[in-house]
N, C-alpha and C positions, 0 to 999 in steps of 0.2 A: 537772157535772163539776168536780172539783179542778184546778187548776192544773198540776199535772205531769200529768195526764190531759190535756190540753189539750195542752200543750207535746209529749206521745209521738203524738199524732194529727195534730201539724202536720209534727210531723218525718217518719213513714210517707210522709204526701202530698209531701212536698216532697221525698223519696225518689224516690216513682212519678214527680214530673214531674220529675226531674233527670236519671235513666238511665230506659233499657227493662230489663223483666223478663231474667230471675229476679231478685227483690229477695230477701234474708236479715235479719232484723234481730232481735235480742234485745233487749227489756225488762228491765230489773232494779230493781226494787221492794220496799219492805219486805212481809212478809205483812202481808193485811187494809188493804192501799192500794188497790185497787182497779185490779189488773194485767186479772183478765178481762174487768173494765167497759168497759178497751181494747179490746179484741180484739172486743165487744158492738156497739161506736159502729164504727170500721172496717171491722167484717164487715156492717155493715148499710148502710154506705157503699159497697161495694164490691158488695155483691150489687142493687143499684139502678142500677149502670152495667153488669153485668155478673149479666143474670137468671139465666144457663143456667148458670153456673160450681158448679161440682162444690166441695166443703170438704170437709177431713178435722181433727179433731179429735181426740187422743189426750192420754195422762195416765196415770197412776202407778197407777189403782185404780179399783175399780167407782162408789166414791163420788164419786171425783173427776168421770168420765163422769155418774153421776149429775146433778150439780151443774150441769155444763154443758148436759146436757139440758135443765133447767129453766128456763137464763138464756137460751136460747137460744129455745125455743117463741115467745115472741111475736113473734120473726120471720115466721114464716106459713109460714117454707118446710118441705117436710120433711124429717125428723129420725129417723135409726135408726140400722142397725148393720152394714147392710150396701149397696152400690152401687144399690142401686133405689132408694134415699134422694138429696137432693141435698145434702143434711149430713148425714156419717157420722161419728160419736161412737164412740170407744172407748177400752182399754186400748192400750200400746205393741205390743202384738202385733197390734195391725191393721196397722200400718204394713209386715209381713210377711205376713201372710194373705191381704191384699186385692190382694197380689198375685198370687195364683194366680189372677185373677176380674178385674184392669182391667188396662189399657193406664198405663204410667209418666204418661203427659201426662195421665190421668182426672182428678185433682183441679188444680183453681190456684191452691187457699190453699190450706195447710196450718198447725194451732197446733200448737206442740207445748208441753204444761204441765210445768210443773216441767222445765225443760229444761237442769238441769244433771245428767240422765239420757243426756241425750242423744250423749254419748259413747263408752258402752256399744259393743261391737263391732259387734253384733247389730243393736242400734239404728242405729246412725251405717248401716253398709252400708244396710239399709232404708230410711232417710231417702235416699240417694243416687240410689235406683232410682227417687224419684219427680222428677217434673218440674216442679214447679209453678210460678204465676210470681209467687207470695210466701207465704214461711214465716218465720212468726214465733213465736218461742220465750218463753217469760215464768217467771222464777226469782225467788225474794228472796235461794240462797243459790247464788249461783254459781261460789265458791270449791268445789273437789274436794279429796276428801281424798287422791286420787292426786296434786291437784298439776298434771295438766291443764288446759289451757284453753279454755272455749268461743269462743274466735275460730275453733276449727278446724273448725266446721258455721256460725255465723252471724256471721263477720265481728267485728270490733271493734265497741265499744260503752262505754258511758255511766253511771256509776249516778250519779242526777240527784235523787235524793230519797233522805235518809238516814234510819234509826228517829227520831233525835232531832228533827228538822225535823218530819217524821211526826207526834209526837206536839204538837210545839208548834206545826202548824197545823189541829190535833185531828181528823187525819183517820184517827187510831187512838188507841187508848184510851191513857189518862194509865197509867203502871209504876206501884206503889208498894213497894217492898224492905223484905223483913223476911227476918233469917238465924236458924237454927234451929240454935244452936252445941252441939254435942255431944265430949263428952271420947274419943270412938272415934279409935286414930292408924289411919291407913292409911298409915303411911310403909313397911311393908312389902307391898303392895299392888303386883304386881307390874305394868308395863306396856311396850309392844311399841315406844317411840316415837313411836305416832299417841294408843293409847288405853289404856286402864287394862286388863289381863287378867280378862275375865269371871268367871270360873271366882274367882278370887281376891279379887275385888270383890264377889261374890254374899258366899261366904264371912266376908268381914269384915265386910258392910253387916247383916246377916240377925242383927243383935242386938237383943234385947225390948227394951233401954234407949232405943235408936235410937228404934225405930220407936212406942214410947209415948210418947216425946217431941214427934214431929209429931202424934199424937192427941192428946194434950194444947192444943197450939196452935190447932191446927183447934175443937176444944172450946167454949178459950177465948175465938177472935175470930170464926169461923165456923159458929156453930150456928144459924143464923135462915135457914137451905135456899139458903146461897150456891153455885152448880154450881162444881166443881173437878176438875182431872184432879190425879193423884199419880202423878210419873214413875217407875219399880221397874225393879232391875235385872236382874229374870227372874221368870218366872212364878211359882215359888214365892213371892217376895217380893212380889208381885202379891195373890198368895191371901192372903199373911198380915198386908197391910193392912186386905186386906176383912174379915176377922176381925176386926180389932184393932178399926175403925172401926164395924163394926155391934155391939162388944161395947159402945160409948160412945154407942149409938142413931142411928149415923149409915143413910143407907140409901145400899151401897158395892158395886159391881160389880168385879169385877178381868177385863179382859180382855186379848189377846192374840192373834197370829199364830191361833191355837190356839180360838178363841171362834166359837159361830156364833150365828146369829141377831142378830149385829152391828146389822142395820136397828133392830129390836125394841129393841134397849138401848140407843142412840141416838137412840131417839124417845123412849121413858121416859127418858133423862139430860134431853131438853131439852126435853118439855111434861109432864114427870110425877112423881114424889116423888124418882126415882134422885137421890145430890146429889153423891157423886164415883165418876169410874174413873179404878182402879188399872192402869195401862197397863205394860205390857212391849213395848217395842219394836213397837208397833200407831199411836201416834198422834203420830207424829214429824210426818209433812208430809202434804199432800194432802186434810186431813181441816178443816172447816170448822164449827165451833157458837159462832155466835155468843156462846150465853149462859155459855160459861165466865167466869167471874170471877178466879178460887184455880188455881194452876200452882205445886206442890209438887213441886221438884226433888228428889226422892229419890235420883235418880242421878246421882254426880257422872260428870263427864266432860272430860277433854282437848279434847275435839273443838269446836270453835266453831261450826262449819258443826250438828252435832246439838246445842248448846245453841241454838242461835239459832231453828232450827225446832223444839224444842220452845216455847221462846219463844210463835213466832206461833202458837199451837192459841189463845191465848187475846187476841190483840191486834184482836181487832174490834170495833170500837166500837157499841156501838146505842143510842137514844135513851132503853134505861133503864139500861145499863150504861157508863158513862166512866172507870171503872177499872179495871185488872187487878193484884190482891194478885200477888205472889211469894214464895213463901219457897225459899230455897238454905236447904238442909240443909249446913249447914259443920262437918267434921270437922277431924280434925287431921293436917294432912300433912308428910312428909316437905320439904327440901326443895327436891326436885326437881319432882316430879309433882302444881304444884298444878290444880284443875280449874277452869273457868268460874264464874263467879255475875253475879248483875247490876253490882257492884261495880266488877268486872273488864272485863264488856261494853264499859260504858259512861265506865269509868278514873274512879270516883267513888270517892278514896282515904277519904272521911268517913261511916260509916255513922250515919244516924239512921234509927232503927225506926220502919217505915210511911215512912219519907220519899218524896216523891215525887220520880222522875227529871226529873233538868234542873231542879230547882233549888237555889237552894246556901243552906245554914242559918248561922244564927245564934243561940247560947245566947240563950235566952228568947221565940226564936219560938214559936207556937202552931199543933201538927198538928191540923187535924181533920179525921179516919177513923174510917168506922165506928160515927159519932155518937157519938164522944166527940172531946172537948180536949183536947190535950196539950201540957204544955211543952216545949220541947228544952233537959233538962238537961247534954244531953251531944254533944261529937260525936266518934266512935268511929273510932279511927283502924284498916285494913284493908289486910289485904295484898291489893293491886290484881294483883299479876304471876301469868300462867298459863306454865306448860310452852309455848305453843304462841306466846306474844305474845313471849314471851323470845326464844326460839331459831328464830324465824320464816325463811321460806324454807330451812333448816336438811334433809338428806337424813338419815333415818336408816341403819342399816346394807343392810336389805334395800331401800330407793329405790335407794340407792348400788351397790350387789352387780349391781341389773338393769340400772342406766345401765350398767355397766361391762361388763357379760356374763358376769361372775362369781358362781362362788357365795358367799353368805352368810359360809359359813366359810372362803374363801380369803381371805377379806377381812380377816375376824378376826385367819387369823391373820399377814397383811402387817401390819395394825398392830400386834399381839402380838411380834412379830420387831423390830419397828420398821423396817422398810423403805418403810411408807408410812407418813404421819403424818393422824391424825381433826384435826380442827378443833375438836371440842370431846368430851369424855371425861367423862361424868358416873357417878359412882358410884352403885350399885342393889343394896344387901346384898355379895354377895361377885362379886358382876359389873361388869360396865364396859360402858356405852352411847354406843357410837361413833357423832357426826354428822359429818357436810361440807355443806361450802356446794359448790353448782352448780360456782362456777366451778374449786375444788379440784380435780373429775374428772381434768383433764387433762392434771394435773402427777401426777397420780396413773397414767393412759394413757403418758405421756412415762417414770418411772421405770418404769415393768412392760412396755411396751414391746407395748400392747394398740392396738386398733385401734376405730374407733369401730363399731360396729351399728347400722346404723339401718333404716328400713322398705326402701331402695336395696340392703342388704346381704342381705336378708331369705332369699332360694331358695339363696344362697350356704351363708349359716351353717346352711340347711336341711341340706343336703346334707352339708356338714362334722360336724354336730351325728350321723347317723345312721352315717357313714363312722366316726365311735371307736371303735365296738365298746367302748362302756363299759358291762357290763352285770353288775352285781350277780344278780339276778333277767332271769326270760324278760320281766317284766312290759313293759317299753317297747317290746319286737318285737310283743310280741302284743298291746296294745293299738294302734299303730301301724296295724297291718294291718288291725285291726277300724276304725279312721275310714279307710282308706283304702276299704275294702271298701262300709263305706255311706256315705258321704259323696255328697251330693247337687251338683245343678249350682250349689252356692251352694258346697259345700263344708262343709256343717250336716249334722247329721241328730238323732234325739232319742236322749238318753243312754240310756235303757234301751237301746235298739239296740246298741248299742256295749259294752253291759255283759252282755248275753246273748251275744254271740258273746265277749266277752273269756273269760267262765265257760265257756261252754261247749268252749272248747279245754280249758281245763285238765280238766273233768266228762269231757271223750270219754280223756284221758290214764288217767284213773283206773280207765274202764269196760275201757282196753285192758291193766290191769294194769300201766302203765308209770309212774314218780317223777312226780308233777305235776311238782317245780324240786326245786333244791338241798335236803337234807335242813333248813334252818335257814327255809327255806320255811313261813308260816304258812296256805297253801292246804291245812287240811284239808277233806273230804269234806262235813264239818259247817260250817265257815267258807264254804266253796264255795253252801252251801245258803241264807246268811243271806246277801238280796239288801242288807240295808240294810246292813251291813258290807263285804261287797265294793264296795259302789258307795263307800262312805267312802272305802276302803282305794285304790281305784282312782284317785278323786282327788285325794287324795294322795302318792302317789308314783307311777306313770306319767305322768297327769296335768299336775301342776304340773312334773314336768322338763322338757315340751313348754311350760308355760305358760308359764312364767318366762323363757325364751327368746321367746315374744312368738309361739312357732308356732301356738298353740291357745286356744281360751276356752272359757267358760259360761256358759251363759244358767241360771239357778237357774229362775226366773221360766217361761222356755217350755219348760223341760226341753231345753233345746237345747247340743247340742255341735261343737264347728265350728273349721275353721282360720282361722288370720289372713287376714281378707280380699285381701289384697296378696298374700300368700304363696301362697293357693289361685289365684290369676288370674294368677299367673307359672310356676304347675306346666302344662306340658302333658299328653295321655293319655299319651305316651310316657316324659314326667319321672314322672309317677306308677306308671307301668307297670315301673319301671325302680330306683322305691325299694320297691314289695313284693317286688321280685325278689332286692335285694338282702337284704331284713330277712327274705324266707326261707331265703336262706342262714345268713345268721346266727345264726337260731335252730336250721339245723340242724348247725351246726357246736355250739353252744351246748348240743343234747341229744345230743350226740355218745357221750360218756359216761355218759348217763343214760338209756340204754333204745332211741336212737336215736329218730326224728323218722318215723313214717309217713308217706307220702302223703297219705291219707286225716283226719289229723290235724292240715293243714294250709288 
């Protein structure tokens, strides 16, 4: 064991003997430190005092569950997927399913991987139905891009081992940086605050100059079958790597959300001639091969938290690999919106090509990478600052709009008016990108003369939120009714449910010859028909009016739809009995002019 492995297993015990259970604790580790080697020594510590004890293990992916299957086996005990096992392994959705089938106190460990998931509405309430009498959570990025914090499932904690220490106590592989500078500006490149606008990043990235330039590179320093992943900003740009790279003899898979037989290309990437994939949003985190070597940032990104775990796909060390190459793709930005690189990670303002991380040059030092010499005739000075290290803890407009309980565009235009003042105002083409700092909020509450929301105000602002009768569209009455109507004793039920009865009000309108909505209404007969646009349209606007308000979520993942847990356990049968009563009236005041509101249509 390494020494922070050492140090995280004394702290546990001396946990267990300081208080009685339930014990909480989070690990935070870089990737490829050896967080589940923890969890391996403890659990097998734990299950020798304690034979009969029940485990549950969950994680982000099949792979992941995978992975633990296998480190897990030579415990003896056994190993499956469901409660007849005395270690159950699975996906996040166990932590919900195994509860129609155990008793809360069934397990007394619990891991939860990658657990700065673990916030998730969905998730968190599941986590809480269980009992156990220690769960412990294991991240390397526990920064959210919402901005939350995991103290709020596993208490305070520690990060006790940094990447840089990491790498100079070689218990992950040495970085070496090389930037891949291309004349493409992206200063018009639009983005939202957190991250760059897809749509318009695809756009500008998806140039033949671009992307023969990283083949070119790869060509030249990478052709003797080193494994690489090539990060891509969407599947097309995915496919037209793999193109480009098998048109130069490379052998290149492009996969994605979208790809099957995953196992199969994963096994040929790591025992068989495959030598890079071209990833789209597939191999951020969770995902473990060792033998990557080459991590080709093709997609830049604001985000630190998704630079960082693309980072670790490649930071595992093994006895034939103690390097991992990097190339950042560096364009030319704007300068508001610059992205990540390793540069920037790691605040290294001097670039020298191939240099290695953590150490610092000298003109006429001698690199050797790659089995050649090199001199450092140069050291290349770099702009270190990102959008995200600049204006750090910083709320954009929509963080700021939901702390406040505002919309978006009330906000806008209070600062447009000048009646409230941003804290920082950056120019974007012919827009303006208003931030605040946290504690602004409440001089901003004090002039508008707003009140604070919080999870205590929650059944109140329910009730208030339905009583405005602000209804553009029927769309809010009648999706309302439909989660009231299936909504389970969790206050969940699965979003097809809720999108077949939403359709089907307006389908029985049309069959009765009566106006779906207002003529400016985009519910035709034929829109009505197209499940995958209504379900869009749905979430979008019913939807997110409920979301943003903090009433409702989405599980993307379990296909689940559901109220704010707080919010569902404060309604009683009669509270809830008493807002479809009210939002049928509404509606039928609402088609009052439009053909009138049958019974039967209700």
């Amino acid at each position: 064991l390494y020494e922070h492995q050492e140090l995280a297993l004394q702290e546990i015990e001396a946990l267990r003997r300081a208080t009685p259970p339930p014990h909480a604790v989070l690990k935070v580790f870089p990737t490829a430190t050896g967080k589940s080697r923890i969890v391996e020594e403890d659990l097998a510590g734990y299950l020798a005092t304690n034979p009969t004890a029940n485990v549950l293990i969950v994680g982000p992916s099949l792979r992941v569950v995978a992975d633990w299957v296998e480190r897990l086996e030579p415990l003896g005990f056994s190993l499956g997927s469901t409660t007849e096992s005395q270690i159950v392994v699975g996906t996040y959705h166990k932590l919900w399913s195994l509860q129609q089938e155990a008793s809360p106190e069934h397990f007394s460990y619990i891991v939860f991987d990658e657990a700065h998931h673990a916030l998730a509405p969905v998730t968190r309430r599941s986590l809480h139905y269980w009992n156990c009498d220690f769960l412990i959570g294991l991240t390397a990025t526990p920064e959210r891009l919402d901005n939350r914090k995991l103290e709020e499932v596993f208490g305070s904690y520690k990060t006790s081992l940094t990447l840089e220490e990491a790498m100079k106590r070689k218990i992950i592989s040495s970085i070496r940086a090389y930037r891949i500078e291309t004349n493409l500006s992206l200063a018009e490149v639009r983005f939202n605050g957190k991250e760059f606008v897809n749509a318009d990043l695809e756009r500008a990235i998806r140039v033949d100059s671009r992307n023969h330039l990283i083949v070119d590179v790869l060509q030249e320093y990478f052709n003797s079958g080193e494994k690489g992943i090539i990060f891509c900003v969407s599947v097309a740009h995915a496919q037209q790597m793999e193109r480009l790279l098998k048109g130069q003899g490379f052998s290149a898979k492009a996969v994605s959300g979208q790809t099957r037989s995953m196992d199969q290309i994963v096994e040929e990437f790591r025992f068989g001639s495959l030598q890079f994939l071209c990833s789209c949003d597939l191999l951020n985190e969770g995902w473990d091969v060792p033998e990557v070597e080459v991590l080709v940032m093709a997609r830049p990104t604001i985000s630190k938290v998704l630079y960082q775990q693309q980072l670790g796909r490649g930071l595992r060390r093994t006895e034939r690999k103690k390097e991992l190459f990097v190339l950042d793709v560096v364009d030319q930005y704007g300068a508001l919106a610059r992205p990540w690189s390793i540069n920037a990670l790691f605040s290294i303002p001097l670039y020298v090509p191939f240099g290695e991380v953590g150490r610092t040059y000298q003109r006429g030092d001698i690199i050797e990478v790659l089995g050649l010499s090199e001199e450092v005739r140069a050291l290349i000075p770099v702009d270190i600052t990102t959008f995200e290290n600049q204006y750090e803890g910083h709320l954009d407009e929509e963080q700021a709009a939901r702390e406040l309980y505002i919309s978006t565009s009330t906000l806008k235009n209070w600062v447009t008016k000048g009646e409230v003042q941003a804290d920082l105002t950056l120019p974007l083409g012919r827009r303006r990108l208003h931030y605040f700092r946290p504690e602004s909020l409440e001089e901003i509450r004090s002039i508008k003369g707003l009140t604070v929301h919080d999870d205590e105000t929650l059944k109140e602002d329910f009730f208030a939120f339905i009583a405005e009768k602000s209804y553009t569209f029927s769309f809010k009455m009648v999706f309302m009714l439909s989660m009231l109507k299936h909504a389970d004793s969790y206050g969940e039920t699965q979003i097809d449910t809720v999108l077949e009865e939403y359709r089907s009000f307006y389908q029985r309108r049309l069959v009765a010859g009566l106006p779906v909505d207002r003529p400016s209404c985009i519910y035709t007969r034929e829109y009505l028909d197209d499940q995958v646009s209504l379900k869009r349209n749905m979430l979008a606007n019913p939807f997110e009016k409920f979301e943003r308000k903090r009433f409702v979520h989405y599980v993307k993942d379990l296909s689940l739809i559901g109220f704010n847990p707080i919010l569902f356990e404060s309604l009683s049968n009669e509270d809830r009995k008493n807002i479809s009563a009210l939002l049928r009236t509404h509606l039928a005041e609402y088609y009052q002019e439009l053909g009138g509101l049958a019974d039967e249509l209700l």
